[in-house]
N, C-alpha and C positions, 0 to 999 in steps of 0.2 A: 110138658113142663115149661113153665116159663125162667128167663134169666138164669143166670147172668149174661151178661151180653161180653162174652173174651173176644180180644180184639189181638189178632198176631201180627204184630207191625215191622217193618225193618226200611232204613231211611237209608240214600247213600250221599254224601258230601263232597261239595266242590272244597281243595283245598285252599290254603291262606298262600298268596304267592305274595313272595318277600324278596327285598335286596341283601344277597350275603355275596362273602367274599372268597369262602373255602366250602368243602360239602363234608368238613369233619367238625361232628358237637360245634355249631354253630348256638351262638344264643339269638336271639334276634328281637330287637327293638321294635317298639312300638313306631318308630318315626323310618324302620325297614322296612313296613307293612306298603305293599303297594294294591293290594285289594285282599277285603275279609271271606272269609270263608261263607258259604249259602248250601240251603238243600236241594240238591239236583231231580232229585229223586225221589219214590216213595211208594213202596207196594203193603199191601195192609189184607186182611181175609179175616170177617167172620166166621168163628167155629161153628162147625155144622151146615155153612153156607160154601158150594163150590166155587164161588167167581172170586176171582181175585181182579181188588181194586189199587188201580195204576194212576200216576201222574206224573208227569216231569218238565222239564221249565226246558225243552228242546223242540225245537220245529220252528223256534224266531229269530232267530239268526243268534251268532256268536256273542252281540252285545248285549244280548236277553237273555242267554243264561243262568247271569247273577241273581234273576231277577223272581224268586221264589214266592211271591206275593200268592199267587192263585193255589201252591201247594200248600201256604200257610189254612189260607180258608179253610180248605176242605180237610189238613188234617186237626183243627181244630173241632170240627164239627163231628169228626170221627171219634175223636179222644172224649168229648163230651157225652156221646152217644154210647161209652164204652162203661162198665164196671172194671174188669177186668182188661191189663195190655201183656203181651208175652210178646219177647225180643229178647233176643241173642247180646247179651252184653247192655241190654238196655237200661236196665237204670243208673249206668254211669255215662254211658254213650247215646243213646236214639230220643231216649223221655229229654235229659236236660239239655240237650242239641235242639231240640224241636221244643222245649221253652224256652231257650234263648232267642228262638228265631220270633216268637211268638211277643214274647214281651218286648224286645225291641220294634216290631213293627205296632204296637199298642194295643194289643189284645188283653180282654178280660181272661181271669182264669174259666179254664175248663171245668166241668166236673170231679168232684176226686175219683181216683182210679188207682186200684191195688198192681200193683207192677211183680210181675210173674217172669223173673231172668233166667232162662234156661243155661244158660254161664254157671250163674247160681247150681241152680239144682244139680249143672252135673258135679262140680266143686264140693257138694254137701256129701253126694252119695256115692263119689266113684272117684278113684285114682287114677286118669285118664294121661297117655303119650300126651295128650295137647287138649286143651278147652276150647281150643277154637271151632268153630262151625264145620270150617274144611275137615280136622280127625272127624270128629262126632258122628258127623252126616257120612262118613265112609263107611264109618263102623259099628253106628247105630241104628240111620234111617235107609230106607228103600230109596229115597231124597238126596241125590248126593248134590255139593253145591258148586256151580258152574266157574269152570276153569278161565272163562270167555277166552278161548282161545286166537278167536282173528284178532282179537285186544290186547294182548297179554298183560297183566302187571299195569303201571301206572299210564299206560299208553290207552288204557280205555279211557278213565279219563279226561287223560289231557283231549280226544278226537272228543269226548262228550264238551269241553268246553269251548274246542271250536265248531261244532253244532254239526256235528260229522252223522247222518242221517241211521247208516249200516253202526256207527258204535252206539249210538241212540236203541238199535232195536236188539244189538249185544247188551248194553245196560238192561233192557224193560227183563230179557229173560233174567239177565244174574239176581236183580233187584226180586223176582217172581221164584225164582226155584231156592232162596233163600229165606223164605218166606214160608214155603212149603217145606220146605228141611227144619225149619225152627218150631213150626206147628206139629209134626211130626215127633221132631225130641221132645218137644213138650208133655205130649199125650204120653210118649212112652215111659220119661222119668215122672210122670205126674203119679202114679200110685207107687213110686220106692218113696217121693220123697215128702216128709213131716212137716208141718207146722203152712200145710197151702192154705189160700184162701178157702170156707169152708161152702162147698156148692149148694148142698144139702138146704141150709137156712132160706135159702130164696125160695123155698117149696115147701118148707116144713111144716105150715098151717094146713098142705092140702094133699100133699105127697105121702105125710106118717114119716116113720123112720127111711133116710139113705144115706148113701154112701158120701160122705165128705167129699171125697177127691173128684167122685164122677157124675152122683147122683143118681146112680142108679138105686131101683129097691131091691135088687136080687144080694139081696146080704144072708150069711151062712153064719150062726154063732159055733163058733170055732174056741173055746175054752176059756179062760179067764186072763185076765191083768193083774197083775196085784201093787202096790205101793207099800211103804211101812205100817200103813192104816186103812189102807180103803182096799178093795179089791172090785172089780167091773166084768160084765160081760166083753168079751173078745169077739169081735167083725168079722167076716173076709168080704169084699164084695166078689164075686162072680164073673162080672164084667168087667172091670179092670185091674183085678187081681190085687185089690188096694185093701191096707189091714183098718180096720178102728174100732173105738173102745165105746163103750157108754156113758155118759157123764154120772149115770145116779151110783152113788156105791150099793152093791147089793148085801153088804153085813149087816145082820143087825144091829140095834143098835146097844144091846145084852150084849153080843161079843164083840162089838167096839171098843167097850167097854173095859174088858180082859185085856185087850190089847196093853201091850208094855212099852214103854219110848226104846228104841235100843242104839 
C-alpha cells in the first residue's frame, strides 16, 4: 500500500531568559527579555520505518546553541514530505513553535499536513489522572517516558545550554523515547478514537474496501448502524480492532419512503 506518509514528531525548547525581580507570577516585559527562546532539539520517526531521526544545535559550543538554523532546514523538509504529523500536545505546542521558528527565519510554507494530537485523542476518549505523556506512557504504553535522571527537572536544560556533552546525550535519549511513547499511544487510541484522518482513501482506487483508521482489508460486517433515516452496514477491522460504517444507505428507496420525521 502506498501513503500516507505519518510523520510522529516531538521538538524540545530552549527557554526565554528574562530580567525579573521576584519568582512569584512575574509579568514580564518585552524590554526584560534578555534572549528569545530557540529549538534545541528534535526527534521525528516515520511510521512503519525503525530509525529514528535526530538533530540538535549541541556539539558548538555554548554560543551556538541559540543558533537552530540547520534544525529549521531539515525539519522543514520533513514537515513537507509528511501528510500526516502526530505529537503530543502538538498542535498547540510543537506545529506552531516550529512555524514560528520557520517564518521568522524566511521560509515558504510547507506542504499542508493534517495534525493528529494524541493530547487530543486521549481527552476525546478517556478520563485520565493526567494527559500528560509521563501518566499515558505509564499506563498505556510498553514506552515509558524518560525521567533523565543524572539531569533532573530544569537542570537538563540549563547543562543543554551551556553545551554540556553527557546532558547532550541525556537530551537525544528523552527527545527519542518520547517520540516512541507518542507513536505508540497513537496507534493504541487510533482505533477508539472517531472523526481520524481517513487512511483508507489513499488506496481506495486499488486496495477496494478498508479500514479507515488502519487500512487494513481484513474487515468483518458486524450488524448495522441506523440514523433517523438511513441505516448502513457496520465494520470491525481485525487488525486494529477499529469500528466503521459504509457511506451508501442500504434502504430502499420504497421504504425510505415510509419512513416518518419523528
Amino acid at each position: 500500500m502506498n501513503g500516507p506518509r505519518i510523520l510522529t514528531l516531538d521538538i524540545e525548547t530552549a527557554p526565554i531568559v528574562a530580567y525579573v525581580w521576584s519568582i512569584w507570577e512575574q509579568n514580564v516585559g518585552l524590554d526584560q527579555i534578555k534572549s528569545e527562546w530557540s529549538i534545541l532539539s528534535y526527534c521525528a520517526k516515520w511510521l512503519g520505518d525503525p530509525k529514528l531521526i535526530y538533530e540538535a544545535t549541541g556539539g558548538r559550543g555554548a554560543k551556538r546553541v541559540s543558533d537552530d538554523s540547520r534544525l529549521l532546514k531539515s525539519l522543514h523538509k520533513l514537515l513537507d514530505e509528511a501528510d500526516i504529523v502526530v505529537a503530543q500536545n502538538g498542535r498547540q505546542f510543537d506545529i506552531k513553535k516550529i512555524n514560528t521558528r520557520l517564518v521568522m527565519a524566511g521560509y515558504k510554507p510547507y506542504s499542508p499536513i493534517k495534525i493528529v494530537d494524541t493530547l487530543e485523542m486521549a481527552k476525546r476518549v478517556m478520563a485520565c489522572t493526567s494527559n500528560k505523556l509521563a501518566w499515558l506512557s505509564k499506563h498505556i504504553t510498553k514506552t515509558k517516558k524518560s525521567e533523565h535522571k543524572e539531569f533532573p527537572g530544569f537542570e537538563l536544560w540549563l547543562q543543554c545550554l551551556a553545551d554540556n556533552p553527557k546532558a547532550w546525550a541525556e537530551m537525544k535519549k528523552y527527545n527519542q523515547i518520547d517520540v516512541l511513547a507518542t507513536e505508540e499511544l497513537y496507534l493504541t487510541l487510533r482505533p477508539w478514537t472517531p472523526n481520524q484522518p481517513n487512511l483508507a482513501i489513499y488506496n481506495v482506487e486499488h486496495d477496494g474496501m478498508a479500514c479507515p483508521k488502519c487500512k487494513s482489508t481484513k474487515l468483518q460486517k458486524r450488524g448495522t448502524e441506523v440514523s433517523q433515516q438511513s441505516k448502513w452496514h457496520r465494520l470491525k477491522c481485525t487488525s486494529c480492532g477499529g469500528w466503521s460504517r459504509t457511506k451508501y444507505n442500504t434502504l430502499p428507496k420504497e421504504s425510505r419512503e415510509r419512513l416518518l420525521a419523528n
